[in-house]
C-alpha positions, 0 to 999 in steps of 0.5 A, a space after each residue: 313593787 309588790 311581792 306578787 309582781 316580783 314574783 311574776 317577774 322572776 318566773 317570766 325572767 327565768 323561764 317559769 312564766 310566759 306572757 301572752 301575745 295580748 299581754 306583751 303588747 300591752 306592755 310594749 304599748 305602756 312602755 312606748 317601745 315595739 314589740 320585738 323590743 323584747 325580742 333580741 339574740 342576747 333575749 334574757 340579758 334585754 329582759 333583766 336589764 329591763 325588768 331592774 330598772 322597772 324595780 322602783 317606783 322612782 324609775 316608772 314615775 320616771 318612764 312615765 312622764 317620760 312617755 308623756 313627752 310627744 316632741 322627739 327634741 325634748 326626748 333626745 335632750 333628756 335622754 343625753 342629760 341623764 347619760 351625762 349625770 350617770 356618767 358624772 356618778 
């Protein structure tokens, strides 16, 4: 990730940035998630979970392809096969 986006990342974690309404939905529509995705009582903790996983490469090449998968089975089954592996970590 660029020095750049890090840094926009940061400011929007912490407070310093905002994110437009046209600009949260795009993202929520990259991320295949609805907007109020970002919008949760516990609100900062959702946001920094979210924006480390999205830290590496590895883990949106992951998100991608991923999001390329239309049957919801298949979704499910890879969803419980990683929570499997992390939980063997």
């Amino acid at each position: 990730m660029s020095l750049t986006v890090r840094v926009f990342l940061t400011r929007i974690t912490f407070g310093g940035s905002c994110v437009g309404a046209s600009r949260l939905q795009q993202i929520a529509t990259a991320l295949d998630v609805p907007v109020t995705f970002f919008y949760d009582s516990d609100t900062k903790t959702r946001e920094v979970e979210s924006l480390l996983f999205l830290d590496s490469a590895f883990s949106l090449r992951l998100l991608r392809a991923y999001s390329k998968i239309k049957d919801q089975a298949v979704q499910r089954q890879l969803v419980t096969l990683m929570e499997a592996v992390a939980d063997n970590e």
